[in-house]
PADREN-726794 format. One record per atom (N, C-alpha, C): residue in one letter; atom name; x, y, z. Coordinates in Angstrom, 1 decimal. Example, Ala and Ser with C-alpha at 12.3 -4.5 7.8 and 13.67 -1.06 7.14 Angstrom:
<atoms>
[A; N; [13.2; -5.7; 7.8]] [A; CA; [12.3; -4.5; 7.8]] [A; C; [13.2; -3.3; 7.8]] [S; N; [12.8; -2.2; 7.1]] [S; CA; [13.7; -1.1; 7.1]] [S; C; [12.9; 0.0; 7.9]] 
</atoms>
This chain:
<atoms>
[X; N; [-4.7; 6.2; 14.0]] [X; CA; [-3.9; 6.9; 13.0]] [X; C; [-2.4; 6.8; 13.4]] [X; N; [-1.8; 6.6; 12.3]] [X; CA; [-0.3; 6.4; 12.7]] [X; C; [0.4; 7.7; 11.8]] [X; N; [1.4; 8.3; 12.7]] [X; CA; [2.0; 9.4; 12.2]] [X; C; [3.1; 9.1; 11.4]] [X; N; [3.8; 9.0; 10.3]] [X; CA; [4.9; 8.4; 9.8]] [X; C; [5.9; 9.9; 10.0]] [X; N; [5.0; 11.3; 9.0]] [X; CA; [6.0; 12.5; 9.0]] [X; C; [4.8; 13.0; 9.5]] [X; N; [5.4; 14.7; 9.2]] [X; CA; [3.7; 15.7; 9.3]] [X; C; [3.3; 15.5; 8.0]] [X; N; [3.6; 14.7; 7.1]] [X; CA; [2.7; 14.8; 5.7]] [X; C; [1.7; 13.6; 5.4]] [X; N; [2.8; 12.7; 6.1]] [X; CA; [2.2; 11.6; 5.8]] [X; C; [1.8; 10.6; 7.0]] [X; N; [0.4; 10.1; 7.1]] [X; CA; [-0.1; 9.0; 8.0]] [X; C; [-0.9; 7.9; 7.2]] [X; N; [-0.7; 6.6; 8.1]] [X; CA; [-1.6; 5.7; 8.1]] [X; C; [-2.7; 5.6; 9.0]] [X; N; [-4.0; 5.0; 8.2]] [X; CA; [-5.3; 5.1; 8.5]] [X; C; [-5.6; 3.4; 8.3]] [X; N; [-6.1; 2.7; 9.8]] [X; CA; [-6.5; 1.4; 9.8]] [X; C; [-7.4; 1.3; 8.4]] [X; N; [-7.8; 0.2; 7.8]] [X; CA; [-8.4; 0.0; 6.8]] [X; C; [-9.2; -1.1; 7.5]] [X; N; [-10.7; -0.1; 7.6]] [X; CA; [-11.5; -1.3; 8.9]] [X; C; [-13.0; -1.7; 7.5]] [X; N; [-13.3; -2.7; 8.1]] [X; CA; [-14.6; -3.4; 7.2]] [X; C; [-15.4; -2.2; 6.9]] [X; N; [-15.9; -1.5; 7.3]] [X; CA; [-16.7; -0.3; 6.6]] [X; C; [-16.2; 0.6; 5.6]] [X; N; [-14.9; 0.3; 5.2]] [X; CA; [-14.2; 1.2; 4.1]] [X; C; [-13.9; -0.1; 2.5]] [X; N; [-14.5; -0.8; 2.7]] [X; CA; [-14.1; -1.7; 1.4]] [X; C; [-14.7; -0.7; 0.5]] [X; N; [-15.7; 0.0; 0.2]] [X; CA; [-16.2; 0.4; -0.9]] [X; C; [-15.0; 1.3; -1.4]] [X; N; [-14.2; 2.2; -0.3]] [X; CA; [-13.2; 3.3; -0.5]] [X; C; [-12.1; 2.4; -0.9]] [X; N; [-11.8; 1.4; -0.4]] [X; CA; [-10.8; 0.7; -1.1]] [X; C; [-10.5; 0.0; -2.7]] [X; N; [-12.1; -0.5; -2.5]] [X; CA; [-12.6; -1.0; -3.7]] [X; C; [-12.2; 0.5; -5.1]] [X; N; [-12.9; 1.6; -4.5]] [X; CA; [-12.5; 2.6; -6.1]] [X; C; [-11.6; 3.4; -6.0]] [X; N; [-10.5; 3.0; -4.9]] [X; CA; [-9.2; 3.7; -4.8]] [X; C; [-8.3; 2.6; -6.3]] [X; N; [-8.4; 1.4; -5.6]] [X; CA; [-7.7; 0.1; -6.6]] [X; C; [-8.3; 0.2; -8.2]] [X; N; [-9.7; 1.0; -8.5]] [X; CA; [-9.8; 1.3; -9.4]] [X; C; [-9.2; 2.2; -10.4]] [X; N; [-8.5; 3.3; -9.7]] [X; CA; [-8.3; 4.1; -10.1]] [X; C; [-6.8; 3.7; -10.4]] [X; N; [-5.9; 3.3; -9.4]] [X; CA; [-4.8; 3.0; -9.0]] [X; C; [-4.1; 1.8; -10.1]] [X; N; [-4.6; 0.5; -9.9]] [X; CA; [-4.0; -0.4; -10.8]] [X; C; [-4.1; -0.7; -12.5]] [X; N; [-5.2; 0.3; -13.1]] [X; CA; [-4.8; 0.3; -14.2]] [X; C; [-4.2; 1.1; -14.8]] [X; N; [-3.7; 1.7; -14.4]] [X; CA; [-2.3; 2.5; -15.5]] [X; C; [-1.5; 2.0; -15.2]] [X; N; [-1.0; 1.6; -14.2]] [X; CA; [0.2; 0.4; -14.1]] [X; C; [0.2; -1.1; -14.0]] [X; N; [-0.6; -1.8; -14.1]] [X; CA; [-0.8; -3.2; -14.6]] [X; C; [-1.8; -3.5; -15.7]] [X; N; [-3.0; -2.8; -16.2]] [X; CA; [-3.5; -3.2; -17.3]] [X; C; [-3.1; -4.0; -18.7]] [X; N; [-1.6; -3.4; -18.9]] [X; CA; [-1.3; -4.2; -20.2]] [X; C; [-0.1; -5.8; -19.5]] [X; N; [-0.5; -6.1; -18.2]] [X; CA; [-0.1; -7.4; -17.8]] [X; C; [-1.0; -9.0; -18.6]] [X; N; [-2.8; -8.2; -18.7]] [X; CA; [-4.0; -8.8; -19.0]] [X; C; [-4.3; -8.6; -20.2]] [X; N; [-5.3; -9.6; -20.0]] [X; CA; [-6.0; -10.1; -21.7]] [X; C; [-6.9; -9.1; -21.1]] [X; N; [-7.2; -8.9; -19.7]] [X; CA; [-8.9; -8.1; -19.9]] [X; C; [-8.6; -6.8; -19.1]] [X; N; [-7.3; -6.0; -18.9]] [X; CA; [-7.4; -4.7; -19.0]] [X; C; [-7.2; -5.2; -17.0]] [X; N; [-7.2; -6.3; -16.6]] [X; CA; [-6.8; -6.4; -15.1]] [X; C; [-8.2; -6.1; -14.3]] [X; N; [-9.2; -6.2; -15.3]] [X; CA; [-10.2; -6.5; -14.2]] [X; C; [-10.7; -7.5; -13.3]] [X; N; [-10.3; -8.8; -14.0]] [X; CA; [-10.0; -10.2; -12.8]] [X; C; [-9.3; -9.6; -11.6]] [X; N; [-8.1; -9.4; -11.8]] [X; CA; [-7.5; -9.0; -10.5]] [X; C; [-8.3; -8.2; -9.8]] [X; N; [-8.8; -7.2; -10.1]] [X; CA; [-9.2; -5.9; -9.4]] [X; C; [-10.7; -7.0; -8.5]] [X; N; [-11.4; -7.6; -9.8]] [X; CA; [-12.3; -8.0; -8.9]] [X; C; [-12.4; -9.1; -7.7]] [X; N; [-11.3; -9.7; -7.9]] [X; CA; [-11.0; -10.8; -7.3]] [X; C; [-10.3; -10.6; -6.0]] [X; N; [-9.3; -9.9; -6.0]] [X; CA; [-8.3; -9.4; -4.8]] [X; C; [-9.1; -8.3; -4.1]] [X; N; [-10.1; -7.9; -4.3]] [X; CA; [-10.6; -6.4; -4.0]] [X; C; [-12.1; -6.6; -4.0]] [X; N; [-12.5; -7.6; -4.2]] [X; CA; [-14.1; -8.1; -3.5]] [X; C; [-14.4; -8.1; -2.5]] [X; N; [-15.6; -7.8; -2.2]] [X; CA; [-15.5; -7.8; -0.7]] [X; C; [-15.7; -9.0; 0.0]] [X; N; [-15.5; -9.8; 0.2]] [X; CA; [-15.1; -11.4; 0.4]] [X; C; [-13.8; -11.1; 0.5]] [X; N; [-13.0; -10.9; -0.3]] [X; CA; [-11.7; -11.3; -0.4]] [X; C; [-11.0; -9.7; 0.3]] [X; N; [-11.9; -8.9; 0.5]] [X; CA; [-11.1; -8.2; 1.4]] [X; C; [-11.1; -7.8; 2.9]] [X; N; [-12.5; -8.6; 3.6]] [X; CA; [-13.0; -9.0; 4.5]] [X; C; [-12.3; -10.0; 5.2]] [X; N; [-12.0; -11.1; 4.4]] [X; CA; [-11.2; -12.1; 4.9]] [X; C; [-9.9; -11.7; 5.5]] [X; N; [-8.9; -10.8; 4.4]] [X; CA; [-7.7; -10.2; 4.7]] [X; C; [-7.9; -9.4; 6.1]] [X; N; [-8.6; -8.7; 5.8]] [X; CA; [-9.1; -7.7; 7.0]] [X; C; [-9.1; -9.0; 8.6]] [X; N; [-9.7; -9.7; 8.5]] [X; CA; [-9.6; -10.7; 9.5]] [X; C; [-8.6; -12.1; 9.9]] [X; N; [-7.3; -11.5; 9.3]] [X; CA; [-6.0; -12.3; 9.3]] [X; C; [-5.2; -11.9; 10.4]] [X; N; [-5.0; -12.9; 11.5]] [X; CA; [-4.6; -12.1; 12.9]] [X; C; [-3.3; -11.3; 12.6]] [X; N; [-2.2; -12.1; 11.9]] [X; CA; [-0.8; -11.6; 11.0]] [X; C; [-0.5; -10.2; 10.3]] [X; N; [-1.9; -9.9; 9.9]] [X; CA; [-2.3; -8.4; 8.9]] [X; C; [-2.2; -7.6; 9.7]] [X; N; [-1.7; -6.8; 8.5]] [X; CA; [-1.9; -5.1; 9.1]] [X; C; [-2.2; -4.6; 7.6]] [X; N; [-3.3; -3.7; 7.9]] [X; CA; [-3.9; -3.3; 6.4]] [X; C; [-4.1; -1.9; 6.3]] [X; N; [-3.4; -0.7; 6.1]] [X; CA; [-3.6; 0.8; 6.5]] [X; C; [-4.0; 1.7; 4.9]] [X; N; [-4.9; 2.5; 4.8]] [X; CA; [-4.6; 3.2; 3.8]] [X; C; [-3.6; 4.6; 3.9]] [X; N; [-3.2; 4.8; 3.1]] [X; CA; [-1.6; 6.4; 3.0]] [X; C; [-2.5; 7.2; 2.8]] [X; N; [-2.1; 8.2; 4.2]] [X; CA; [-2.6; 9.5; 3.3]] [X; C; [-1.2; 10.2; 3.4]] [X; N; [-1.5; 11.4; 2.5]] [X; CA; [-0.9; 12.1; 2.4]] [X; C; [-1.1; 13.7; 2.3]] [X; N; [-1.1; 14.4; 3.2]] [X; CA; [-1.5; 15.6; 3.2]] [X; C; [-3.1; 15.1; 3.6]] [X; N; [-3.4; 14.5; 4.5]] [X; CA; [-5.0; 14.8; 5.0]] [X; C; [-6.0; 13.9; 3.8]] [X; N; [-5.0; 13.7; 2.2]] [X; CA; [-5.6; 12.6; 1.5]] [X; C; [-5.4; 11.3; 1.4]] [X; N; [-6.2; 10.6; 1.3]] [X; CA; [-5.9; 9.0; 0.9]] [X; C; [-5.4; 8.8; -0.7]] [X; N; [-4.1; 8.5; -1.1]] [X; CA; [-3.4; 8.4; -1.8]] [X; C; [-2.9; 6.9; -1.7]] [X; N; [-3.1; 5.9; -1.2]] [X; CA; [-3.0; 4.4; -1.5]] [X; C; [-2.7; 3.5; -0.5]] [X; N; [-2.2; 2.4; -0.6]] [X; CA; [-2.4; 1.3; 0.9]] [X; C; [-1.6; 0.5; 0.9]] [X; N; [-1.5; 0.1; 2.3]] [X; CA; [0.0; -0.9; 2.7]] [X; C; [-0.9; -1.9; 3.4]] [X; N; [-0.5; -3.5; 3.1]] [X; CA; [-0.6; -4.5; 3.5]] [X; C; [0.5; -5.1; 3.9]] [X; N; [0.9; -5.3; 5.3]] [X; CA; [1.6; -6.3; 5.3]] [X; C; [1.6; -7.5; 6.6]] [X; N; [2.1; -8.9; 6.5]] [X; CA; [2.0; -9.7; 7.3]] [X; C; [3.3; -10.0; 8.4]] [X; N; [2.9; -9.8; 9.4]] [X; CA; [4.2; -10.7; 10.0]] [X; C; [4.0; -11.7; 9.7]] [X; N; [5.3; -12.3; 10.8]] [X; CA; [5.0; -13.9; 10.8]] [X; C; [5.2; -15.1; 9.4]] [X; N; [5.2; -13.9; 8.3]] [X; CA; [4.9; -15.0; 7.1]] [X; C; [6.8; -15.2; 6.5]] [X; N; [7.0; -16.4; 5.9]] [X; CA; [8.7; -16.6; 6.1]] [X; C; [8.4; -16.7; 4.5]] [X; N; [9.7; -16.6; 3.9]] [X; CA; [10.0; -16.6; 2.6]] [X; C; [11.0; -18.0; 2.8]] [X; N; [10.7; -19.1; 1.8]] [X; CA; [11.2; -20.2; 2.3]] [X; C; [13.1; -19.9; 1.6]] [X; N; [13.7; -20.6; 2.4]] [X; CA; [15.5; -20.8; 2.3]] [X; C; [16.2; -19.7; 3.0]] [X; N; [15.1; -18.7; 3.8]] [X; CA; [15.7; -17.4; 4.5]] [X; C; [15.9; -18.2; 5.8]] [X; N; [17.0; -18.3; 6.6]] [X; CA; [16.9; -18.9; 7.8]] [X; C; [16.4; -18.1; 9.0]] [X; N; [16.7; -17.0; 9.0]] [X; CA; [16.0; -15.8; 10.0]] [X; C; [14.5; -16.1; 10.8]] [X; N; [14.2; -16.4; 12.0]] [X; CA; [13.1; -16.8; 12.2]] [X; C; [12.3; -15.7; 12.0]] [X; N; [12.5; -14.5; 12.4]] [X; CA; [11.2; -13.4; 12.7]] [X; C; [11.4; -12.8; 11.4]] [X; N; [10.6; -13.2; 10.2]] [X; CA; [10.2; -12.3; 8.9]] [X; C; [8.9; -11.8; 8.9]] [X; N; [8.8; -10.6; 8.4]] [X; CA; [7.5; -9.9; 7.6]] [X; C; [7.6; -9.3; 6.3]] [X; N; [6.6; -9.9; 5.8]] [X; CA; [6.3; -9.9; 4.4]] [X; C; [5.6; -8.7; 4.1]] [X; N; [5.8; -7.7; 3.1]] [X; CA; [5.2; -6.6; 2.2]] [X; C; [4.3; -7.0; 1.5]] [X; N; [3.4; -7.0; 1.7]] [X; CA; [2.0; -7.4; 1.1]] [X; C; [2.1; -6.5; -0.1]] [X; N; [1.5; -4.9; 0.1]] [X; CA; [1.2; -4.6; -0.7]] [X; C; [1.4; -3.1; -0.4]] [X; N; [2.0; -2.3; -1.5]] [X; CA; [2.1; -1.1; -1.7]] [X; C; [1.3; -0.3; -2.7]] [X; N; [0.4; 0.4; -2.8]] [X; CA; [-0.3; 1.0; -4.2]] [X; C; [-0.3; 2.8; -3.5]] [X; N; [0.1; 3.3; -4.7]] [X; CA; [0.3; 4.9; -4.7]] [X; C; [-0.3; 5.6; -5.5]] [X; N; [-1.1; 6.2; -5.7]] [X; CA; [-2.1; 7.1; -6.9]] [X; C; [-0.6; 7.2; -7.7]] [X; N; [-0.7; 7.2; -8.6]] [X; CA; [0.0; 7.9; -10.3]] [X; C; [0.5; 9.2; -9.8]] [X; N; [-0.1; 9.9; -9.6]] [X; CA; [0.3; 11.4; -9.7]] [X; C; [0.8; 11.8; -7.7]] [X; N; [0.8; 10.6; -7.0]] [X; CA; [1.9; 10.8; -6.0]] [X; C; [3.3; 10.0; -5.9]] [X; N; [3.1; 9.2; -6.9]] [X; CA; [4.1; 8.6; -6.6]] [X; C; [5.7; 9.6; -7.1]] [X; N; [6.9; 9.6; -7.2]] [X; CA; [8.2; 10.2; -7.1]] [X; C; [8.0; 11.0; -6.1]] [X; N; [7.6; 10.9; -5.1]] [X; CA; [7.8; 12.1; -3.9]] [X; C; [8.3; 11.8; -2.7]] [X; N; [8.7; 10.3; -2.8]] [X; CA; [9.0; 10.1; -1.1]] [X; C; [7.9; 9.4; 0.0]] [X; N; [7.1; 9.3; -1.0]] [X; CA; [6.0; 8.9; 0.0]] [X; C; [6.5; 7.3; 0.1]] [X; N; [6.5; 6.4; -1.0]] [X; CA; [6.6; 5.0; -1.1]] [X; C; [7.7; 4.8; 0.2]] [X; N; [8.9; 6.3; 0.1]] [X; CA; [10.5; 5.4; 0.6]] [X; C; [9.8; 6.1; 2.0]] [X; N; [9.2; 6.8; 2.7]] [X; CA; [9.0; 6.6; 4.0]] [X; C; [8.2; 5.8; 4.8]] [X; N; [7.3; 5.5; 4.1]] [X; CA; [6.4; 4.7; 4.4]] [X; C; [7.5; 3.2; 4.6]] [X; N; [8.3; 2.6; 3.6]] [X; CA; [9.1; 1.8; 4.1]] [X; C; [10.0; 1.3; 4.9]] [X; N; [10.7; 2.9; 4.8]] [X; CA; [11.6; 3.1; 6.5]] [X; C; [10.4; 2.7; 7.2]] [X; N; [9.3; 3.0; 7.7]] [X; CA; [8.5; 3.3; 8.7]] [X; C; [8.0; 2.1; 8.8]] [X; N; [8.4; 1.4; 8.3]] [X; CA; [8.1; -0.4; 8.2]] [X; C; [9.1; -0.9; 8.6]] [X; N; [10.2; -1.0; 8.1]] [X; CA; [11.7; -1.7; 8.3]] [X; C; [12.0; -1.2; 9.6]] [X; N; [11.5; 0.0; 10.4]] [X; CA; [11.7; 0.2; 11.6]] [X; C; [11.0; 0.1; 12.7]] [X; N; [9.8; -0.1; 12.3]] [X; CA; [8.6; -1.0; 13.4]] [X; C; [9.1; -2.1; 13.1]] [X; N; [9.3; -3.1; 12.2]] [X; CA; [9.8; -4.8; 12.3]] [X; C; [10.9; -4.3; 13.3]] [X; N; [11.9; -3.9; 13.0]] [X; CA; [13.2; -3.9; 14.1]] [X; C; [12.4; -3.7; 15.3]] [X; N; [12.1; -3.0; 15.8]] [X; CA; [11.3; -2.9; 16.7]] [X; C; [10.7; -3.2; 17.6]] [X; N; [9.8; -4.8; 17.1]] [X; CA; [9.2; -5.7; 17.0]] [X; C; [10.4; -6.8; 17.2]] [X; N; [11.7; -6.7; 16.8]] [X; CA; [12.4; -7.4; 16.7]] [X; C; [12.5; -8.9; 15.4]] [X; N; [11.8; -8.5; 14.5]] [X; CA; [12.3; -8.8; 13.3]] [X; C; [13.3; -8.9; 12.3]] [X; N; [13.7; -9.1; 11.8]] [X; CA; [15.1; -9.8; 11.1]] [X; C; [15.2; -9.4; 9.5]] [X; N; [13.8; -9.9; 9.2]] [X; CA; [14.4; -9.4; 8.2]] [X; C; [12.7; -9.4; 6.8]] [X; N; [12.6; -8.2; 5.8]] [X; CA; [11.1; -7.7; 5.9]] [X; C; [11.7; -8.2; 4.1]] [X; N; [10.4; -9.2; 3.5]] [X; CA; [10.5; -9.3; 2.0]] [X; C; [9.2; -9.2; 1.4]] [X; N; [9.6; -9.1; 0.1]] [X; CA; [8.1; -9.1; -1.0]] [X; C; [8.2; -10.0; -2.1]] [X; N; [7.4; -10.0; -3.0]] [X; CA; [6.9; -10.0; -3.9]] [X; C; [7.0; -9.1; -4.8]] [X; N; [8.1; -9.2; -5.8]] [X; CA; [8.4; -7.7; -7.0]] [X; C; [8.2; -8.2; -8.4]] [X; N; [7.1; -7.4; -9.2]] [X; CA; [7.2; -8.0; -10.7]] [X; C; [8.3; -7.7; -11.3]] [X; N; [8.9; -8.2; -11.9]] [X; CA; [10.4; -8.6; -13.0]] [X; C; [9.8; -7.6; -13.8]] [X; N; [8.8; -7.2; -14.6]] [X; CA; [8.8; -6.2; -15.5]] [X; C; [8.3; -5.0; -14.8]] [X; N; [8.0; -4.4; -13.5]] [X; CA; [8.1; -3.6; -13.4]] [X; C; [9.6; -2.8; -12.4]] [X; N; [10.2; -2.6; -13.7]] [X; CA; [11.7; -2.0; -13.3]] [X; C; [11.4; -1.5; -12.5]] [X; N; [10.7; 0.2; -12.5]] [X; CA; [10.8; 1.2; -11.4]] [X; C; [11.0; 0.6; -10.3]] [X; N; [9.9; -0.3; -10.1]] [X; CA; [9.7; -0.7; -8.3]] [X; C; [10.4; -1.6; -7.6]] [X; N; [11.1; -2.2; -8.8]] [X; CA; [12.9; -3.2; -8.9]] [X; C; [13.7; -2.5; -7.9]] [X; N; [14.2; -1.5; -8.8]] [X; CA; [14.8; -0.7; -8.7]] [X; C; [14.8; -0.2; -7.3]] [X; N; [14.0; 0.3; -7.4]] [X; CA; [13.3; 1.0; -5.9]] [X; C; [13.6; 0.4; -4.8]] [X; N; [13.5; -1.3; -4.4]] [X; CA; [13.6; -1.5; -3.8]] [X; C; [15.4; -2.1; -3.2]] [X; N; [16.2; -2.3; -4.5]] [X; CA; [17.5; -2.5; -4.8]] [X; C; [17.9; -1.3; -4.1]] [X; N; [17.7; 0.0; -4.2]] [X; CA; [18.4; 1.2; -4.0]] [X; C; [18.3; 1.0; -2.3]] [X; N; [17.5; 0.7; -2.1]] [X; CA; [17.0; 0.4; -0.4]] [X; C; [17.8; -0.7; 0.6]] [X; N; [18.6; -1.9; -0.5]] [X; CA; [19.0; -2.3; -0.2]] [X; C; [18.6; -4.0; 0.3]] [X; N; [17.5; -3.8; -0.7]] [X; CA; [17.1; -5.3; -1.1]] [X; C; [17.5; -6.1; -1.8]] [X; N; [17.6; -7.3; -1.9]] [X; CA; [18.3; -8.2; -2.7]] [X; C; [17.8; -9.6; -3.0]] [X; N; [17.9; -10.2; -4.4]] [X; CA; [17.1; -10.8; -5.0]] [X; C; [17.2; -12.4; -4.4]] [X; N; [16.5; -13.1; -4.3]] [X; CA; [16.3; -14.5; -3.4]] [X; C; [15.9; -15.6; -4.4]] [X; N; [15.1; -15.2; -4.7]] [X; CA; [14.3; -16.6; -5.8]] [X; C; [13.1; -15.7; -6.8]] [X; N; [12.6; -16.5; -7.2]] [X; CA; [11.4; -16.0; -8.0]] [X; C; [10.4; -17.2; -8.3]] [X; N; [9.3; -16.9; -8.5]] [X; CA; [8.0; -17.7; -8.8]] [X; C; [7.0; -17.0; -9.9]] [X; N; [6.1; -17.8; -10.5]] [X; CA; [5.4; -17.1; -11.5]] [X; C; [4.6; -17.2; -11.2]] [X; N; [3.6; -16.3; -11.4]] [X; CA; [2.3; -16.4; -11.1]] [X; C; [0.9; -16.8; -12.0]] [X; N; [-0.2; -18.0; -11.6]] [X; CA; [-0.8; -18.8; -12.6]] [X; C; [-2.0; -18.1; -13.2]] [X; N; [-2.1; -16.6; -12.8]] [X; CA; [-3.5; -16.3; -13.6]] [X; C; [-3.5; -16.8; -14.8]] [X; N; [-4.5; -17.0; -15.2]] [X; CA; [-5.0; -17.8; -16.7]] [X; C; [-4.8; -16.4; -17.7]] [X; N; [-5.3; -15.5; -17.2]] [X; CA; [-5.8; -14.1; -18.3]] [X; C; [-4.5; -13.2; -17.6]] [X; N; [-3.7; -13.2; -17.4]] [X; CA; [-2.1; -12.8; -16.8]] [X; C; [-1.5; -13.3; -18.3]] [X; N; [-0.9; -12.3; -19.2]] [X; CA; [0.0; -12.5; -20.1]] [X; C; [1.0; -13.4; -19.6]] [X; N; [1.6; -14.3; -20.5]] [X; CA; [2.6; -15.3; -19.4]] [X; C; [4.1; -14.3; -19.2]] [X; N; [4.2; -13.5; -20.0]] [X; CA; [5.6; -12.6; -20.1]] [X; C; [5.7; -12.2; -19.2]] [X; N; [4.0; -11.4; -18.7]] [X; CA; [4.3; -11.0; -17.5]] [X; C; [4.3; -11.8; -15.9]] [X; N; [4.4; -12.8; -15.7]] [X; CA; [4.0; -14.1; -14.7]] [X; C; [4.9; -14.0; -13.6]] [X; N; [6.8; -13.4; -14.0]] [X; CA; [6.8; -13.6; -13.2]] [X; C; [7.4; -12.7; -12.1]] [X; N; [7.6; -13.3; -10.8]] [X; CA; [7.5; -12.3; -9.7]] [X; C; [9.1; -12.9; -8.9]] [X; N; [9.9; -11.7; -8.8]] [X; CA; [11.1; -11.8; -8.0]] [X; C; [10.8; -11.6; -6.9]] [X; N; [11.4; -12.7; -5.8]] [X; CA; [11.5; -12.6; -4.4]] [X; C; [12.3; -12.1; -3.6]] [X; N; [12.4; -10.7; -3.3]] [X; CA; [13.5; -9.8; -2.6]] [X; C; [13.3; -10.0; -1.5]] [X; N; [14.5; -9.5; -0.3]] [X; CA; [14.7; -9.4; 1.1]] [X; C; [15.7; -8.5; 1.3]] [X; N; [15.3; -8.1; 2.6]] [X; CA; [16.7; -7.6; 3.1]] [X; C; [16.5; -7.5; 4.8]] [X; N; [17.8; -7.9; 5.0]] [X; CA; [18.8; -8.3; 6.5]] [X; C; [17.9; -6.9; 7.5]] [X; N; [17.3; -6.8; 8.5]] [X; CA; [17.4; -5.5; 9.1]] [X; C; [18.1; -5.7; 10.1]] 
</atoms>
């Protein structure tokens, strides 16, 4: 268990918890990505969140895969990889933000921005250079979010799901210097 504040810790996300993961992402990704899909985002859910495909992640030597609690609950999960480089950044030591998901009803509290300090300062740490993601273009908030932090836009790519609205496809590639 990793202490971020007194409120908030990370919890390894080990092979015997896919099922908790599995109906945490249930609960989690459709109020905020359903109207991306023709089918309400259950491809995704089942696809990225099978257990195949989260077994595999789980066994990526680069990964670090924790669920957030928050007050003693599990309130949502952080993936991310060293090692992995966002191409035209010259910085050798990057780590990439996999993934952030926050229950609905915790997210505006501070949890998302400590949890990130708490990342941008283990890479420094580590001696890393510099930490990027993956940000959907229509989801402002988390634009935003990460602009205020002091992220900054790099490129973008779209993404090929078939049942993915194409409006929604595509994905801005942020970074920032640490």
């Amino acid at each position: 268990m990793i202490t971020i504040n007194k409120n908030i810790q990370l919890q390894p996300i080990l092979a015997t918890d896919v099922a908790m993961l599995q109906g945490l992402m249930q609960v989690i990704y459709p109020p905020a990505y359903k109207h991306f899909w023709k089918d309400n985002g259950d491809f995704y859910i089942n696809k990225q969140y099978s257990e195949e495909n989260i077994l595999k992640e789980l066994l990526e030597e680069n990964a670090a895969y924790y669920f957030i609690l928050f007050n003693g609950q599990i309130i949502g999960n952080l993936r991310f990889l060293w090692d992995e480089k966002l191409a035209g950044i010259s910085e050798e030591k990057q780590v990439k933000l996999h993934r952030i998901y926050l229950l609905p009803k915790t997210q505006s509290k501070g949890i998302g921005k400590a949890v990130l300090l708490w990342l941008e300062e283990k890479a420094k740490q580590e001696e890393y250079q510099v930490i990027w993601l993956d940000a959907m273009d229509e989801q402002q908030q988390a634009f935003q979010f990460y602009k205020k932090r002091g992220y900054q836009y790099h490129s973008h790519v779209f993404l090929t799901f078939e049942l993915m609205l194409p409006e929604f496809r595509k994905m801005n590639q942020i970074y920032k210097v640490l």
